[in-house]
C-alpha positions as a Markdown table, in Angstrom:
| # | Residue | x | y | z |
|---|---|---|---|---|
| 1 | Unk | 91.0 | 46.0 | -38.2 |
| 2 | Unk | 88.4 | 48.9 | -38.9 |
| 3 | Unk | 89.7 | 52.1 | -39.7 |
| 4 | Unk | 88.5 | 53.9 | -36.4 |
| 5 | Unk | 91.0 | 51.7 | -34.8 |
| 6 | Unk | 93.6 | 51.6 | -37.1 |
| 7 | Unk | 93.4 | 55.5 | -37.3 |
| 8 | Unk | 92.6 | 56.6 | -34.2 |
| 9 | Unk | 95.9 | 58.4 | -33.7 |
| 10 | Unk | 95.4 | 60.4 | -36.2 |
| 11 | Unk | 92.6 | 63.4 | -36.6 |
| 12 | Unk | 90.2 | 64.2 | -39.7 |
| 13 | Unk | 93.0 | 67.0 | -40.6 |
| 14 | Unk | 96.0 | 64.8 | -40.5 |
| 15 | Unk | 94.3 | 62.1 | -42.6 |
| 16 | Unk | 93.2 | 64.7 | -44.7 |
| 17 | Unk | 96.9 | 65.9 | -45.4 |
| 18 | Unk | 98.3 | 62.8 | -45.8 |
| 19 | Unk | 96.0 | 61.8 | -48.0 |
| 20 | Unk | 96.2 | 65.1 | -50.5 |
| 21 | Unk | 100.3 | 64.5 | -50.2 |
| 22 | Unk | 100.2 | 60.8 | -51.2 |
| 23 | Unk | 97.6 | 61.7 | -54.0 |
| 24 | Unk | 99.8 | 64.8 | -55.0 |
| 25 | Unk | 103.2 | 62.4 | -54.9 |
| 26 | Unk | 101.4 | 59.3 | -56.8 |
| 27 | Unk | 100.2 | 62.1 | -59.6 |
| 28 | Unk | 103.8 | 63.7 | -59.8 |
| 29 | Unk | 105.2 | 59.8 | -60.2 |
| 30 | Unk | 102.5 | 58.9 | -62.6 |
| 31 | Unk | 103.6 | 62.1 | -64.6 |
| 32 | Unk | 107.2 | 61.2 | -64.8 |
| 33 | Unk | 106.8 | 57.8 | -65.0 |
| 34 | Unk | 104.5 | 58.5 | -68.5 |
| 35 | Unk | 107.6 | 60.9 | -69.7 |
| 36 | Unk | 110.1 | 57.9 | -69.2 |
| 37 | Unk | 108.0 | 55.6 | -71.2 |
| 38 | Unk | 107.4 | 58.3 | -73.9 |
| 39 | Unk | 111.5 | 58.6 | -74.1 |
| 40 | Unk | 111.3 | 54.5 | -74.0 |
| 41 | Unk | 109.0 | 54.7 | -77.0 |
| 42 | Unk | 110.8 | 57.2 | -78.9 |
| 43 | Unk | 114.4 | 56.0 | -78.2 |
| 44 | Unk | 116.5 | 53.8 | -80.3 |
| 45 | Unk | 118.3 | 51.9 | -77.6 |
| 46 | Unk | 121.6 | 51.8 | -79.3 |
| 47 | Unk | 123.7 | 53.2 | -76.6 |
| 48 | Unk | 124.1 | 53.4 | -72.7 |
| 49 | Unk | 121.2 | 56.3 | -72.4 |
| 50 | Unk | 119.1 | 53.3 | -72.9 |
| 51 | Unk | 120.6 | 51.2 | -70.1 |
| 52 | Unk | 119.6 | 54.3 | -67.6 |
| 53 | Unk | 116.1 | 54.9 | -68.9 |
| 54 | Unk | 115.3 | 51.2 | -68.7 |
| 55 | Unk | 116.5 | 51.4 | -64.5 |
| 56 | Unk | 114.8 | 54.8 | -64.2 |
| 57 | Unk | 111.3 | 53.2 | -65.6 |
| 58 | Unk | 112.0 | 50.8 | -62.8 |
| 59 | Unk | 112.8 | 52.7 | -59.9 |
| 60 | Unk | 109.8 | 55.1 | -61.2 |
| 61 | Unk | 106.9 | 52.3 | -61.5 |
| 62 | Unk | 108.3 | 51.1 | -58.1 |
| 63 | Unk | 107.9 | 53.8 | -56.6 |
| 64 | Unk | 104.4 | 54.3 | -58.1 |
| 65 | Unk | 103.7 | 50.9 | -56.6 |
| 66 | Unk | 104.7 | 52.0 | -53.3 |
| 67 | Unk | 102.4 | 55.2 | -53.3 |
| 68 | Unk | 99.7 | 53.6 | -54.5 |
| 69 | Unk | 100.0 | 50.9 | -51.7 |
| 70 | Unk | 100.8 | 53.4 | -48.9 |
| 71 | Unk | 97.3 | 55.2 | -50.4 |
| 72 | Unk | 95.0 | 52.3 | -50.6 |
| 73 | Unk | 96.6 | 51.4 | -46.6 |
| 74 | Unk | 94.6 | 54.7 | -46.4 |
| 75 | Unk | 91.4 | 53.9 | -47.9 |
| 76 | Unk | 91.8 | 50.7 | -45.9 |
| 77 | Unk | 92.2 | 52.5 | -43.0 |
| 78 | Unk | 95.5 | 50.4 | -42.0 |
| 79 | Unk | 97.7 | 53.5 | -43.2 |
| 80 | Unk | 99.7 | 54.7 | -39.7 |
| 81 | Unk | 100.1 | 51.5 | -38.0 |
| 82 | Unk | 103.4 | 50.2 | -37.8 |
| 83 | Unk | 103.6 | 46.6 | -39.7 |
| 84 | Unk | 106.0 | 44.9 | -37.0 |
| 85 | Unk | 104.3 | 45.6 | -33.4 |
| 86 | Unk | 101.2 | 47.6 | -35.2 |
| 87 | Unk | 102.2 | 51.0 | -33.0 |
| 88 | Unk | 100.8 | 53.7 | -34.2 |
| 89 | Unk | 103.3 | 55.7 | -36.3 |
| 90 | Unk | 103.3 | 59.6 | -35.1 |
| 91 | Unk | 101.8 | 61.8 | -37.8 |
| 92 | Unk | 105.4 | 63.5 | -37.8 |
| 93 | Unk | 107.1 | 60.5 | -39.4 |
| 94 | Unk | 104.2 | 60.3 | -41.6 |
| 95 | Unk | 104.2 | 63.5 | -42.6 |
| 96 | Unk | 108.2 | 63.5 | -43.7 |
| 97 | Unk | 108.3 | 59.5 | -44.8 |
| 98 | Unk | 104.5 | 58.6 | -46.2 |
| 99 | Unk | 105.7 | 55.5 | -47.3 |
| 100 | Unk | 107.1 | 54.7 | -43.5 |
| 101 | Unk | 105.6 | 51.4 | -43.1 |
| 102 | Unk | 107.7 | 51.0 | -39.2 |
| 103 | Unk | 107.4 | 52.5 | -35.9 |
| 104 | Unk | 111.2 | 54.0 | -35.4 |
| 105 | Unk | 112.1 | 51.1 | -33.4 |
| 106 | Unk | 110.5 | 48.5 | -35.6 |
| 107 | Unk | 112.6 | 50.4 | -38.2 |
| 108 | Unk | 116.1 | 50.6 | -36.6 |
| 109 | Unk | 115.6 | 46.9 | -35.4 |
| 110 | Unk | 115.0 | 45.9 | -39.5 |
| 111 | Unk | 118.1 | 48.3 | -40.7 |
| 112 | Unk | 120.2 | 46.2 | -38.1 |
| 113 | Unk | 119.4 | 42.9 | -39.1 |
């Protein structure tokens, strides 16, 4: 699929935004993610502080993971198409769920399975 197609929905200025919000998210992630290791580093791990940063390191690098594949869906020029009937997804659900990887009715149709 080239990216004209997969994109077409969406103008030069709507890419543009997404694009600088998934960058901006990924960078904030990265950040806290780094902080969380740091506290790994530093911590002794003798109590149940240690138990929470270990599931906090892996909801962040998760979530890091799930930027940095919604971004390179950008790049690839795939970002904005819905994965179940390839829709395009409105810039609007972009815009408040980057990460949305489903039209709304590919979406609703997965949550009630």
């Amino acid at each position: 699929m080239t990216e004209h197609h997969a994109t077409a929905h969406l103008s030069s200025v709507q890419l543009q935004s997404l694009r600088q919000d998934l960058q901006q998210q990924l960078e904030q992630r990265r950040r806290h993610l780094d902080g969380l290791r740091v506290q790994e580093r530093d911590g002794s791990g003798a109590d149940d502080t240690w138990q929470e940063l270990v599931v906090s390191i892996t909801a962040a690098e998760r979530a890091v993971a799930e930027l940095s594949q919604a971004y390179d869906r950008l790049v690839a020029g795939t970002y904005g198409r819905c994965a179940g009937c390839q829709a395009a997804i409105p810039f609007e659900r972009l815009k408040v769920r980057p990460l949305a990887r489903n039209c709304i009715d590919c979406q609703r149709r997965h949550e009630a399975a």
